[in-house]
C-alpha positions in Angstrom: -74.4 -4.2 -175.8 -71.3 -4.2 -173.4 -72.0 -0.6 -173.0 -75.7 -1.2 -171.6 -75.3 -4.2 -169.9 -72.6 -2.9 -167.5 -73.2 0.8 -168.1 -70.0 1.7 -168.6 -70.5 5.3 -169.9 -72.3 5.6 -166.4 -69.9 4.3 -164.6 -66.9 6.5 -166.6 -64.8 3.5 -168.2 -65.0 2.0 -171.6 -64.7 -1.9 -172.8 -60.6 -1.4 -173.0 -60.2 -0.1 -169.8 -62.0 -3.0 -168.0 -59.8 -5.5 -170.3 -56.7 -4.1 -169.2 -58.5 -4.1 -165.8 -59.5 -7.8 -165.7 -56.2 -8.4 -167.2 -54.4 -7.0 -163.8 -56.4 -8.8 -161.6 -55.8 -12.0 -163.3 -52.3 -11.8 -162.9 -52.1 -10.6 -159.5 -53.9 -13.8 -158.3 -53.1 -16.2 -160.3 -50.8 -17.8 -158.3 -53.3 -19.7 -156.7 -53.9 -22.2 -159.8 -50.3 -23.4 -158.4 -50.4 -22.9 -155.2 -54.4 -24.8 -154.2 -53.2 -27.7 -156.5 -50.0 -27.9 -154.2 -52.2 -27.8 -150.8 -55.1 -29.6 -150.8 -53.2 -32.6 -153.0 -51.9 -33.0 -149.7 -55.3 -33.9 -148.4 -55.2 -36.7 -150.8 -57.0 -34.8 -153.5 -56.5 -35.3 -157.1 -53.7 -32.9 -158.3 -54.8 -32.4 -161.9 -58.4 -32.6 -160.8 -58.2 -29.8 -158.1 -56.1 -27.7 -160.8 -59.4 -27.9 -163.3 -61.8 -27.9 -159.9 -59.6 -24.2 -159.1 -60.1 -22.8 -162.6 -63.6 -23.8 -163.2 -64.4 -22.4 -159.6 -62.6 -18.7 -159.5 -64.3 -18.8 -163.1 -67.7 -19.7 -161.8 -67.3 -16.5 -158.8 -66.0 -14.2 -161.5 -69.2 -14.4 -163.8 -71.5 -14.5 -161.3 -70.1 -11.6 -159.4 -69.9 -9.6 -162.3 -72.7 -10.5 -164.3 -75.2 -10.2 -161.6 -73.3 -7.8 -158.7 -72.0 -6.1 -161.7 -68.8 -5.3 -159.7 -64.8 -6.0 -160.6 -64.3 -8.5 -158.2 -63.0 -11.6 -159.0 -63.3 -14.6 -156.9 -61.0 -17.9 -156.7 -60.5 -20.8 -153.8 -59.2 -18.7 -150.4 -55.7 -19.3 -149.2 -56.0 -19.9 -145.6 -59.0 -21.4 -146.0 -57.3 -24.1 -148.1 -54.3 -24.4 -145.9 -57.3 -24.8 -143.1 -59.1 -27.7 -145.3 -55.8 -29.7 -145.5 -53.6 -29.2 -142.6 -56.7 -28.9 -139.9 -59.3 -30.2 -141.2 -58.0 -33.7 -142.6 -54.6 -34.1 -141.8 -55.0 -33.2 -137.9 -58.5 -33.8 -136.8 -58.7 -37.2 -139.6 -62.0 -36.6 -141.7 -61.9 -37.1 -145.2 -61.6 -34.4 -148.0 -65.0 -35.6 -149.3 -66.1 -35.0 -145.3 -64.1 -31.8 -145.7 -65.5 -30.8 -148.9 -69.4 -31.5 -147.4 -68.7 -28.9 -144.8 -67.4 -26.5 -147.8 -70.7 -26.6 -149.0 -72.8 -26.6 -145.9 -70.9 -23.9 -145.4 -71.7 -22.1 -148.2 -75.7 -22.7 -147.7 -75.4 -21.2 -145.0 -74.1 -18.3 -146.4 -76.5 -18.1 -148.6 -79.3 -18.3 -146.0 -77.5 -15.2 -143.9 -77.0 -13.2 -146.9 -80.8 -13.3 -148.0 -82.3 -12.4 -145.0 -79.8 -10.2 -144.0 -78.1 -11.2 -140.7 -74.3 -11.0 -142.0 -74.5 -7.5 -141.0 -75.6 -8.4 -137.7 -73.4 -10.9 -137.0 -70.1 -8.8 -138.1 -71.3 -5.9 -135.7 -70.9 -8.2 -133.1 -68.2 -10.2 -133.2 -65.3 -7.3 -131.6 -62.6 -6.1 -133.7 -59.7 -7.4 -131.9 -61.1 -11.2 -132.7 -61.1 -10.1 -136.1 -57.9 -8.5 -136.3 -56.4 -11.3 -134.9 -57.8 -14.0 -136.6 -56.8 -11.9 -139.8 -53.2 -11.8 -138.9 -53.2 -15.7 -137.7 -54.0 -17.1 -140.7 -51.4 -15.2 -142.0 -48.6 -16.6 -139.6 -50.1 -20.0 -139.8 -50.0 -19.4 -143.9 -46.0 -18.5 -142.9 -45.8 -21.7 -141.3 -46.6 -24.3 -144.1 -44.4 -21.7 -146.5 -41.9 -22.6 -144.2 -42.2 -26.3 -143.9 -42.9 -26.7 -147.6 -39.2 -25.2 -148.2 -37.8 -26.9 -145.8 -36.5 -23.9 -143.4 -38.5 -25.3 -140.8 -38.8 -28.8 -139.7 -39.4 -30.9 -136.7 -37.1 -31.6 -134.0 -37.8 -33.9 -131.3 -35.9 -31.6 -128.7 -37.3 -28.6 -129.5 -40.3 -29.2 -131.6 -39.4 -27.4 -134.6 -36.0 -26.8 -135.7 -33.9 -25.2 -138.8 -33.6 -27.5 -141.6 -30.5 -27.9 -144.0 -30.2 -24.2 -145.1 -28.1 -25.7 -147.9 -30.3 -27.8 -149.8 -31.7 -27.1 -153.2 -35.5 -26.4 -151.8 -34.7 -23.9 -148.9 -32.3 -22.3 -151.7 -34.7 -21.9 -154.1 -37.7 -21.1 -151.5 -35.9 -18.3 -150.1 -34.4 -17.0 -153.5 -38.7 -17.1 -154.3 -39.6 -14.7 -151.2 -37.1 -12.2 -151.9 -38.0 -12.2 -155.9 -41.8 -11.6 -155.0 -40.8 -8.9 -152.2 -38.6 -7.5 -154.9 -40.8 -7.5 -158.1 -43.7 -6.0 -156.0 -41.9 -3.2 -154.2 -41.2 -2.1 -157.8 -45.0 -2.2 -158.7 -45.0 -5.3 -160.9 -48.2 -6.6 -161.9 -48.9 -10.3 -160.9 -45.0 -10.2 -158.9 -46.3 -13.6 -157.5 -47.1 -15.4 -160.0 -43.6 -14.6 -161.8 -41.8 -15.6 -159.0 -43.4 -19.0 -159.0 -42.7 -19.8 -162.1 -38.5 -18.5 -162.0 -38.4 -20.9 -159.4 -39.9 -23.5 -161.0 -37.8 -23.0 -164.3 -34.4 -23.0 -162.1 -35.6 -26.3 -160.4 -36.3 -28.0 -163.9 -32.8 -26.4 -165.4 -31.3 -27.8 -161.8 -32.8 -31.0 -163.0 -34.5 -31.1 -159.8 -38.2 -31.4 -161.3 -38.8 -33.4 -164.9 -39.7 -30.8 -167.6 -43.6 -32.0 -169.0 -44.4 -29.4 -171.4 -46.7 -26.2 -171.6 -49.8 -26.7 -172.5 -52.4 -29.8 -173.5 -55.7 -30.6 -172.4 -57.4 -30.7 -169.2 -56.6 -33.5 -166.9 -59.9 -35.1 -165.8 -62.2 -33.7 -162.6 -63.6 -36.7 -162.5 -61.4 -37.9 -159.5 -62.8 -34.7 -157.3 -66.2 -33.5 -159.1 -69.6 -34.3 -156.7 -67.1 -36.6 -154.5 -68.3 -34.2 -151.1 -69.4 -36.6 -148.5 -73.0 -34.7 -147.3 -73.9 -37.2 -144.7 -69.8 -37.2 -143.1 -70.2 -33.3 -142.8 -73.4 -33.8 -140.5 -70.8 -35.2 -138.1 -71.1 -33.7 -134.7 -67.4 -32.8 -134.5 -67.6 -31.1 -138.0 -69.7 -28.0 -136.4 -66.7 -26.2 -135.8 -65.3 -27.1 -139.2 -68.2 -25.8 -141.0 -68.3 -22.6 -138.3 -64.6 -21.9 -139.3 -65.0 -21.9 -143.2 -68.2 -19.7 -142.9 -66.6 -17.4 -140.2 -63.5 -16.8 -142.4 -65.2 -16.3 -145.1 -67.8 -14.2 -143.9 -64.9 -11.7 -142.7 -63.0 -12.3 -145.6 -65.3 -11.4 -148.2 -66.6 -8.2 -146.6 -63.3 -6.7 -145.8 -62.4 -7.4 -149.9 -65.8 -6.1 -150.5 -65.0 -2.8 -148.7 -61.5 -2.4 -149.4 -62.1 -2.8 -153.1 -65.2 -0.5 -153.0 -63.5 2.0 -151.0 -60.5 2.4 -153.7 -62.8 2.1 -156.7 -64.7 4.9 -154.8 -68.2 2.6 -155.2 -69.7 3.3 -151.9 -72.5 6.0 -151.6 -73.6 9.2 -149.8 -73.6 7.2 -146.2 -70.5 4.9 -146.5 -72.6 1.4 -148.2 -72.0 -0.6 -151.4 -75.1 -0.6 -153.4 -76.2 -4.2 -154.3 -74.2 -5.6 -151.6 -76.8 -8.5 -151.0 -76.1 -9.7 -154.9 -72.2 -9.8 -154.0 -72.5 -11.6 -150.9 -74.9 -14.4 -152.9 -72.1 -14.2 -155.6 -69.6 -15.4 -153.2 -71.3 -17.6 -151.4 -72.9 -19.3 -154.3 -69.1 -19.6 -155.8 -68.5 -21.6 -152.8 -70.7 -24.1 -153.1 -70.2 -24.4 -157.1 -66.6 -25.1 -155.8 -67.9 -27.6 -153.5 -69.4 -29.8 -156.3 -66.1 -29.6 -158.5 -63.6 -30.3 -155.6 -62.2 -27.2 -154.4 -61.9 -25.3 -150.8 -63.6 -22.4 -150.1 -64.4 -20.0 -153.5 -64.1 -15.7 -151.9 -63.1 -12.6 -152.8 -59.7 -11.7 -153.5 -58.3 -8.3 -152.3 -55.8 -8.5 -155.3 -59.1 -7.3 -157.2 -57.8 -3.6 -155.6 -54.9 -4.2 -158.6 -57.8 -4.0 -161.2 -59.7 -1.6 -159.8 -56.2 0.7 -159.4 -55.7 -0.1 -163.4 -59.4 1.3 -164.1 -61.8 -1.4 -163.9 -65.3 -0.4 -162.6 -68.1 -2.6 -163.7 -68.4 -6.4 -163.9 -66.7 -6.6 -167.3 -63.5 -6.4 -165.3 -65.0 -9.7 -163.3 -66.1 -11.3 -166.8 -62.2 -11.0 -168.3 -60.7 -12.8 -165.8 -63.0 -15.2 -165.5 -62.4 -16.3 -169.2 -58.9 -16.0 -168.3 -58.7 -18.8 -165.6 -60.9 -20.7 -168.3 -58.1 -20.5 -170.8 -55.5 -21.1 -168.1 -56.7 -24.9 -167.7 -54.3 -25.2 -171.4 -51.3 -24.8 -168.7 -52.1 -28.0 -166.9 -48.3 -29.2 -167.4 -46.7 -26.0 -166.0 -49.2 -26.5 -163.4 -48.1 -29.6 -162.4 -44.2 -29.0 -162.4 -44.2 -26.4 -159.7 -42.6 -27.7 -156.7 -44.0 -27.0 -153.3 -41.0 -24.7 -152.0 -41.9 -22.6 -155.3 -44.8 -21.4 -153.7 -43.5 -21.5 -150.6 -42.3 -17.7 -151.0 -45.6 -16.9 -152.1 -47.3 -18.1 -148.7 -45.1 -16.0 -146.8 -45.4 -12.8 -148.4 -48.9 -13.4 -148.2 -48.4 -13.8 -144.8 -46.9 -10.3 -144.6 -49.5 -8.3 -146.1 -51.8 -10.1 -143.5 -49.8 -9.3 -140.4 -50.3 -5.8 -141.6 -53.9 -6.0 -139.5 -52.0 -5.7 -136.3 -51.6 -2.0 -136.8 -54.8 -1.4 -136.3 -55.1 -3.0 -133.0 -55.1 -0.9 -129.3 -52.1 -2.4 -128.0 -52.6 0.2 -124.8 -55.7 -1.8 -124.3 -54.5 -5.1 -122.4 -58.2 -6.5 -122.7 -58.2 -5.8 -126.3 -54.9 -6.5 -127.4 -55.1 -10.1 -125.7 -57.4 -11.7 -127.4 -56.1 -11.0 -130.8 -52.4 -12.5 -129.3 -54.0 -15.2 -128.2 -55.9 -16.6 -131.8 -52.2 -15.0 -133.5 -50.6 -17.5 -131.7 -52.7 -20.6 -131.4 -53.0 -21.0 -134.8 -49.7 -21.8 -135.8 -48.7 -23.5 -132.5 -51.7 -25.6 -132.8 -51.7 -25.8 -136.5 -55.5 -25.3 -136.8 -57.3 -22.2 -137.6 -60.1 -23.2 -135.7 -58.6 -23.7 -132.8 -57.0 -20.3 -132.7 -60.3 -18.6 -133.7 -62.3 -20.8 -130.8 -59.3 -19.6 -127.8 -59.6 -16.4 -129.3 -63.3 -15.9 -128.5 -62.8 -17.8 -125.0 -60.0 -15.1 -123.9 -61.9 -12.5 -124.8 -64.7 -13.3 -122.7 -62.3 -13.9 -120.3 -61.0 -11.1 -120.0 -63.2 -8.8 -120.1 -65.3 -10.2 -117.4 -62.3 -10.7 -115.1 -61.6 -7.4 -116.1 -65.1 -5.8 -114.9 -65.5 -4.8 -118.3 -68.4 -7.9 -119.1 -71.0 -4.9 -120.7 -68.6 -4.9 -123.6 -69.1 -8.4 -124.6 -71.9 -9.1 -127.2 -74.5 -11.7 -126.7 -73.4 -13.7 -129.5 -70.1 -13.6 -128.5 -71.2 -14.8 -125.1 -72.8 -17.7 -127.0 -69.7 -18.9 -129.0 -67.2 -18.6 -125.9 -70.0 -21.1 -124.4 -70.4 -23.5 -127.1 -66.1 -23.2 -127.5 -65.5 -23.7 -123.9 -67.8 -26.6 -124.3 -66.1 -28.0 -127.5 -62.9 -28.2 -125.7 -64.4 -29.8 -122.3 -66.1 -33.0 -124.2 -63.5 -33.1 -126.6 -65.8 -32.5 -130.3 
């Protein structure tokens, strides 16, 4: 039944290869069960609730993305995207995670809507690669950022701003003593490096006595606090606009550069360079999101760890469906869940960061007019602790540029439109 369903003959794989498969990618990403608790309970979010909100969601994406895209992708709340929810979204501009989590799912819809009728390809096209470059290697600077400050290594200073923290405290110990175990355990090609490191931290902070030892496993904690709590009517707000642009943008860039890195390695494109049924794993995605929505999580999207499976054999959408039922049985590990400190996933953030950082190899440096714009959203977002912000300069530079430049020809219509409606955000102050 496996067999026909997925066509795993066809595809040249069999139902142990695509458990070992889903197995890897579990691993490899399941780190964020720790860390998405850690960041959006800062938002004022139930803990426990957004740990069973995480599971049920990346569980939701995985067996809708490979039972109907039939591909080994697996799917779980987006880091940056949940950094951008806290740290932006409520904690700087003020609105309420329920507002916050209305704009999650409007942003979703909308994906939905593009996806059906087919304008996500149109809109990529447009947008110019240096934007997306940079905004790719900001949220991986601004993710460095709250690693950072959850560790303590960086803190404020009223002189400077930001300042160096005790580098002799327990946290920054322990949080640096994490990056260096992740960098280490992956350069020697261990499966889910992340996820170990997490938790060697958090055993040496409960044998430290620093964090109260509460068990293994039990049952769920209730989702109650979070579940169909999104506020629809606080996410028609004006001012959210650019909240619901920025989790659709990122997403929208996110999910097809997973899409096509993972096809690319599992060789799944065809004869002229596409991914067959790409429409059914855009709707998987975007239909994760707003399932996540209702529960009480960030944005649900693809995770480029889904490379690790696709490297250990998977090729159909059983590898999907396995580790989907794993993040089902990994709501048992509530307990474990909820003893990891923040400066044990501190590490984690940052060496995320690095592999994102890696974008800026692909940029023109020799190109002033190209590589500015992609400096400019690098270093707006962390300065001005908002991905939004860095991703509206970034699109107001570029047309900036360019036309100062003489070069206006090269700038899209749409981006024309968006430095317009930016420049204009940042005039009345929405």
């Amino acid at each position: 039944m496996l067999d026909k369903y997925f066509k795993l003959q066809q595809k040249g794989t069999n139902v142990r290869q695509e458990v070992v498969a889903g197995i890897t990618t579990f691993l490899t990403m399941a780190y964020i069960i720790f860390v998405n608790p850690s960041i959006l309970s800062e938002a004022g979010m139930d803990y426990g609730a957004v740990f069973v909100a995480t599971c049920l969601a990346a569980a939701i994406g995985c067996f809708i993305m490979g039972l109907w895209a039939n591909y080994p992708i697996a799917l779980a709340p987006g880091m940056g995207l949940n950094a951008f929810f806290t740290y932006t979204v409520v904690l700087s501009e003020g609105y309420s995670w329920e507002s916050a989590l209305g704009a999650v799912f409007f942003s979703g819809c909308i994906f939905v809507l593009l996806s059906l009728f087919k304008v996500r390809e149109w809109i990529i096209n447009s947008i110019p690669g240096p934007l997306k470059i940079g905004i790719a290697a900001g949220i991986g600077l601004f993710l460095a950022l709250v690693g950072l400050k959850n560790a303590g290594i960086i803190v404020d200073n009223p002189a400077t701003l930001v300042g160096l923290g005790d580098m002799g405290s327990l946290p920054v110990l322990l949080g640096t003593l994490g990056f260096f175990l992740i960098i280490g355990l992956a350069a020697r090609g261990m499966r889910g490096a992340v996820m170990i490191g997490i938790l060697i931290i958090t055993a040496l902070a409960v044998i430290l006595g620093d964090v109260e030892y509460q068990g293994l496993v039990s049952t769920p904690p209730s989702i109650l606090p979070t579940f169909m709590q999104l506020d629809i009517a606080g996410a028609f707000n004006i001012g959210m606009l650019s909240v619901i642009f920025a989790f659709l943008f990122v997403d929208l860039f996110d999910t097809s550069g997973t899409l096509i890195a993972v096809a690319q390695r599992g060789k799944m494109l065809d004869e002229q360079g596409r991914l067959p049924r790409l429409g059914r794993a855009l709707l998987a995605d975007s239909t994760a999101s707003i399932a996540g929505s209702l529960l009480g999580t960030s944005t649900t999207t693809s995770y480029v760890e889904s490379t690790a499976g696709v490297a250990a054999g998977g090729r159909t959408g059983l590898t999907a469906v396995v580790t989907g039922l794993l993040f089902i049985a990994a709501l048992l590990f509530s307990p474990l869940a909820g003893m990891v400190p923040a400066y044990a996933t501190a590490g984690a953030l940052v060496y995320v960061a690095v592999l994102m950082m890696g974008q800026l190899s692909h940029l023109h440096w020799d190109d002033i007019t190209e590589a500015v714009p992609a400096v400019v959203v690098l270093v707006m977002m962390p300065f001005s602790f908002s991905i939004a912000n860095g991703i509206a300069f970034g699109f107001i530079s570029f047309v900036a540029v360019k036309v100062l430049a003489g070069r206006h020809k090269e700038v899209s219509p749409v981006v024309w439109g968006l430095g317009a409606l930016f420049v204009l955000k940042f005039a009345v102050g929405i």
